[in-house]
LOVEX-318137 format. One record per residue (C-alpha): residue number from 1; residue in three letters; chain; x, y, z. Coordinates in pm, 1 decimal. Each point is the difference from the previous one (the first is absolute). Layout:
BEGIN
+-----+------+-------+----------+----------+----------+
|  nr | rest | kette |       c1 |       c2 |       c3 |
+-----+------+-------+----------+----------+----------+
| NUM |  ALA |     A |        X |        Y |        Z |
...
+-----+------+-------+----------+----------+----------+
! end
This chain:
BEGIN
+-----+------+-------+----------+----------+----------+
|  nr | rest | kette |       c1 |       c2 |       c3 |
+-----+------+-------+----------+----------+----------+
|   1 |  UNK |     A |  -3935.9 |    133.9 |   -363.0 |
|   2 |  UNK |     A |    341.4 |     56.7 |   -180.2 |
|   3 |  UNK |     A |    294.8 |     95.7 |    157.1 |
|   4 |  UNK |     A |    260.6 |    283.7 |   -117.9 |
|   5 |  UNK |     A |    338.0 |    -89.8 |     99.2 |
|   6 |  UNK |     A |    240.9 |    321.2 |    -42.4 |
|   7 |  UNK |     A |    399.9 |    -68.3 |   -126.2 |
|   8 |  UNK |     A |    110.2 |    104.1 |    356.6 |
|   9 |  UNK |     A |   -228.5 |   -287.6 |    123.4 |
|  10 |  UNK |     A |    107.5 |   -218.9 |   -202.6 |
|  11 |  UNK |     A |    424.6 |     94.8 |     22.1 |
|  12 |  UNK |     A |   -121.4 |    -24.3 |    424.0 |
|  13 |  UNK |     A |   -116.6 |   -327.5 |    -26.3 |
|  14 |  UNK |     A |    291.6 |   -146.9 |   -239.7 |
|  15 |  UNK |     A |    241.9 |    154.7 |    249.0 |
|  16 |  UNK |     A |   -202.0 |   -132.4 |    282.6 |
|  17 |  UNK |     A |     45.0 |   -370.3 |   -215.6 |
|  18 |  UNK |     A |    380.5 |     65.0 |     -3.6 |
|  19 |  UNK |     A |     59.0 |     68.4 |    319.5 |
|  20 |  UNK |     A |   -254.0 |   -280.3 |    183.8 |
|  21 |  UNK |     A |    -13.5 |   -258.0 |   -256.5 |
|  22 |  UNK |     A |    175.1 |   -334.8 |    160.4 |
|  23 |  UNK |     A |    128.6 |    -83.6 |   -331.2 |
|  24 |  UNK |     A |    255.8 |    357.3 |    -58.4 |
|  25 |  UNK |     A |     29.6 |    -30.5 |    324.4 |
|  26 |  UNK |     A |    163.4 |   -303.6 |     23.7 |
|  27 |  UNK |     A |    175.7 |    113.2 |   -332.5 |
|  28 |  UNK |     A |    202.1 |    260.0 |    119.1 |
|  29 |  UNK |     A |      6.2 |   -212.4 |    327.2 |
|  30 |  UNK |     A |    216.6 |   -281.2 |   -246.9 |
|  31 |  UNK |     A |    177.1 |    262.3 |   -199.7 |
|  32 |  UNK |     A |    175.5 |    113.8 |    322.5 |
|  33 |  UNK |     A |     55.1 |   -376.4 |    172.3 |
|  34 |  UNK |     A |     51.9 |   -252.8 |   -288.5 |
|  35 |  UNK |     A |    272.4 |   -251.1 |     31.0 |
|  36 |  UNK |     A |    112.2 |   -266.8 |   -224.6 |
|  37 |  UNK |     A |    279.9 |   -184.1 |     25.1 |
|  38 |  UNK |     A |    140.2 |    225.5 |    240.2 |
|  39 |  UNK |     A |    -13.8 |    298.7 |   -319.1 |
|  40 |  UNK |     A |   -266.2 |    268.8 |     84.5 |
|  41 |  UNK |     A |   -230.4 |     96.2 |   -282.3 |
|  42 |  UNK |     A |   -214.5 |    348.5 |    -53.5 |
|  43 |  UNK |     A |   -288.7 |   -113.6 |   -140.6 |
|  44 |  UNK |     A |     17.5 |    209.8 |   -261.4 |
|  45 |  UNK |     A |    219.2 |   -166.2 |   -261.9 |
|  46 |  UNK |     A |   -318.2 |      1.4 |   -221.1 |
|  47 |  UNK |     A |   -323.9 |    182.4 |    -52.1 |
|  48 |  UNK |     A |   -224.7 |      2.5 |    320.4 |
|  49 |  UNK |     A |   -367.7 |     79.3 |    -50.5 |
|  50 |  UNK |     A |    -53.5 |    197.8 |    340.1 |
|  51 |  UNK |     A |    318.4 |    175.9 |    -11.4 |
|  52 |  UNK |     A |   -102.4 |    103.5 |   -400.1 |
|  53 |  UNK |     A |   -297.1 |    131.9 |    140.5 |
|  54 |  UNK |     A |    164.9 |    159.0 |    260.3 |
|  55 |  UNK |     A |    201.3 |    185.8 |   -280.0 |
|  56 |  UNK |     A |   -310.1 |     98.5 |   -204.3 |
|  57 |  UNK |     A |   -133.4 |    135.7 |    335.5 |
|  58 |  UNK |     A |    285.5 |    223.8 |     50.2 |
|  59 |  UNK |     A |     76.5 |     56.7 |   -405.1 |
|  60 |  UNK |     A |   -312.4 |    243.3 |     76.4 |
|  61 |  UNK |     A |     31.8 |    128.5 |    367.6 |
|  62 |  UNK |     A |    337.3 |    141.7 |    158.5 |
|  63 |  UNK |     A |   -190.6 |   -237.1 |    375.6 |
|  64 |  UNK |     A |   -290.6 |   -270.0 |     15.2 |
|  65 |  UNK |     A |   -238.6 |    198.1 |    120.0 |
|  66 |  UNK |     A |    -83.9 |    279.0 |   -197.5 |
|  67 |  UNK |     A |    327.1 |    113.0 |    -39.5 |
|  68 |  UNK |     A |     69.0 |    125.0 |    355.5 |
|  69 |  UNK |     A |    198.0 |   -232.0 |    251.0 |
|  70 |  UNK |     A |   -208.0 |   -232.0 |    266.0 |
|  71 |  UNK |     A |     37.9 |   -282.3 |    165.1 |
|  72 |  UNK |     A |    -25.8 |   -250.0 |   -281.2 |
|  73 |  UNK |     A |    326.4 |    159.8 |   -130.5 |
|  74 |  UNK |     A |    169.8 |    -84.8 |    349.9 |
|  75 |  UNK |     A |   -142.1 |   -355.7 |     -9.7 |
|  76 |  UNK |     A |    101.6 |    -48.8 |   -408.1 |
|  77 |  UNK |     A |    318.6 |    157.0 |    -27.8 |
|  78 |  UNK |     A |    132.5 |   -150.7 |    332.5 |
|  79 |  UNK |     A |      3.8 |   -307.2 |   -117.7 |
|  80 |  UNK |     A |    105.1 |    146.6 |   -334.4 |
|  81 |  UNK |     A |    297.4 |    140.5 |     82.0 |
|  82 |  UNK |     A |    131.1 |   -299.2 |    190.4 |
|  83 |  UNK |     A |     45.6 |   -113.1 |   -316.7 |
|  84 |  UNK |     A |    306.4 |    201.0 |    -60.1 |
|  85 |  UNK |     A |    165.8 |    -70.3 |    315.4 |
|  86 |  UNK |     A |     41.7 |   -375.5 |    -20.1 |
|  87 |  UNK |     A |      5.1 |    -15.2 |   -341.3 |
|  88 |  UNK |     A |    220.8 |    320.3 |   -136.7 |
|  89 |  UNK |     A |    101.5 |   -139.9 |   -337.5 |
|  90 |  UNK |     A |   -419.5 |    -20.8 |    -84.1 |
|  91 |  UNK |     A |    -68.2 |    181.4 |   -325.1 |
|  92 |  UNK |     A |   -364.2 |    117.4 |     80.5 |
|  93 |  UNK |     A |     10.1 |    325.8 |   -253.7 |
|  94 |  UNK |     A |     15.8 |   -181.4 |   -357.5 |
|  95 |  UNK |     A |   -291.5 |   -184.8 |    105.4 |
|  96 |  UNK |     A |   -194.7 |    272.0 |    258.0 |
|  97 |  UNK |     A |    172.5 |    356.7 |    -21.3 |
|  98 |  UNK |     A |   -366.1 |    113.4 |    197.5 |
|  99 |  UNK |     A |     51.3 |   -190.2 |    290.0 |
| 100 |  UNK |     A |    347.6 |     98.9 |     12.9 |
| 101 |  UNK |     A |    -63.7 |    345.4 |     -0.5 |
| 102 |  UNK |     A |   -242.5 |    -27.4 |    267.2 |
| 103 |  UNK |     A |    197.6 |   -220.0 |    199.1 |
| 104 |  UNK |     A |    296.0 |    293.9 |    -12.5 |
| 105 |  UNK |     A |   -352.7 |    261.0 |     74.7 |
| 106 |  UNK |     A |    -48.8 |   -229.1 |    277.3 |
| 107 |  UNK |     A |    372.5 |    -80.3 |    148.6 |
| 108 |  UNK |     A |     50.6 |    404.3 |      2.8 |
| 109 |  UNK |     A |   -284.3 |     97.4 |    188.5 |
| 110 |  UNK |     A |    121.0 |    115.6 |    327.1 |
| 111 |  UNK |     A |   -233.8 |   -214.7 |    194.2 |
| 112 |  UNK |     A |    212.5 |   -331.6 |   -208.1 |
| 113 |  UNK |     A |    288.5 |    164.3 |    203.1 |
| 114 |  UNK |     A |    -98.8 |     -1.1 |    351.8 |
| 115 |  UNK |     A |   -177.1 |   -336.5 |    -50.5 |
| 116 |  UNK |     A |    305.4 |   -212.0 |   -147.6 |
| 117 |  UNK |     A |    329.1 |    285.7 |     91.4 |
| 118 |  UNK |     A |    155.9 |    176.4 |   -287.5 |
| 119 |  UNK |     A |    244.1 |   -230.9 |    -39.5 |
| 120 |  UNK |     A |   -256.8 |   -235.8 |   -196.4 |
| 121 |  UNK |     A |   -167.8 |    295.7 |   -158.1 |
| 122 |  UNK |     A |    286.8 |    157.0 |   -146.0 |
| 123 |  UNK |     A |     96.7 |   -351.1 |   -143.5 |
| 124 |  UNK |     A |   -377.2 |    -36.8 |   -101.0 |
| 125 |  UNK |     A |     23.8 |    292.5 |   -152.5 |
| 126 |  UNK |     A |    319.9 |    -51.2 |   -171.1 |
| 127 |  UNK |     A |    -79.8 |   -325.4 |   -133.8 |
| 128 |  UNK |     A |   -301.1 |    104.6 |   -162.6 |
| 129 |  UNK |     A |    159.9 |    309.9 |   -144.2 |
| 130 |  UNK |     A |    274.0 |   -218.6 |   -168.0 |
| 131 |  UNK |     A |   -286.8 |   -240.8 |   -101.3 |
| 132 |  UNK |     A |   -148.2 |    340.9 |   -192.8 |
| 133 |  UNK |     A |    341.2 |     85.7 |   -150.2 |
| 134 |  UNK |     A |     97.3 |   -305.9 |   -153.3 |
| 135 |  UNK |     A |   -279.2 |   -109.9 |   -127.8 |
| 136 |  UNK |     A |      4.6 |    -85.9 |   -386.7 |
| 137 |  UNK |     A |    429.9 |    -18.4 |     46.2 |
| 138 |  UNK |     A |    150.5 |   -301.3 |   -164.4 |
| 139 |  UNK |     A |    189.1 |   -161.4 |    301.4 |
| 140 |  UNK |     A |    375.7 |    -84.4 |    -49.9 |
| 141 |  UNK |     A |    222.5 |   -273.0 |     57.0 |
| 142 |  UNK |     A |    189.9 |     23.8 |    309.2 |
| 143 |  UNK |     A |   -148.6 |    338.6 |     23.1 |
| 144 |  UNK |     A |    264.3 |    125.9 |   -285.8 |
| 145 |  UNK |     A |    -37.4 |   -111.0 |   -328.2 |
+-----+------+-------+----------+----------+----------+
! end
């Protein structure tokens, strides 16, 4: 008997993968609580195979599943968008400009809002928009030159 396995089945069960699987779990878990030597560290100074595929995920739907927003958007992009918040100097859009954007979709939802106060959304918000804008912007020295 042969099985046909639509796209939508397929994106559900990759998503499903992301958001159970022990191993991005503890991933994003070690992005947000790294320490060495007293220095924390992202994660995310190089290429990360679950967070690539998170970005081919979203390079083709505005939410994970089937672009509409459900839970596994609450359970990905919370730990997501911790990200910014202990670690605001991160450069996430050279590498991931997708899961930018839909960490800013996310932030600016109004449920974000009541859930984590609009202080942290507007500076969720704001960080990710400024992420967006500079992107491809040689930095200067001292912020002048």
């Amino acid at each position: 008997m042969l099985c046909h396995t639509t796209n939508a089945q397929m994106q559900n069960a990759a998503i499903h993968n992301i958001i159970f699987n022990k191993s991005l779990a503890t991933t994003l878990h070690n992005i947000i609580t790294t320490v060495t030597l007293s220095r924390y560290d992202t994660g995310l100074k190089f290429q990360n195979k679950r967070i690539d595929r998170l970005e081919d995920i979203l390079t083709k739907s505005k939410f994970l599943v089937e672009g509409e927003f459900s839970v596994a958007d609450v359970a990905v992009a919370s730990y997501l968008l911790y990200v910014i918040q202990f670690f605001p100097d991160v450069d996430l859009h050279s590498k991931w400009p997708n899961i930018v954007r839909y960490m800013k979709d996310c932030a600016g939802r109004e449920g974000y809002g009541k859930a984590f106060g609009e202080r942290v959304q507007s500076y969720c918000v704001a960080r990710l928009g400024e992420m967006e804008s500079s992107s491809g912007k040689e930095k200067k020295l001292f912020g002048m030159f």
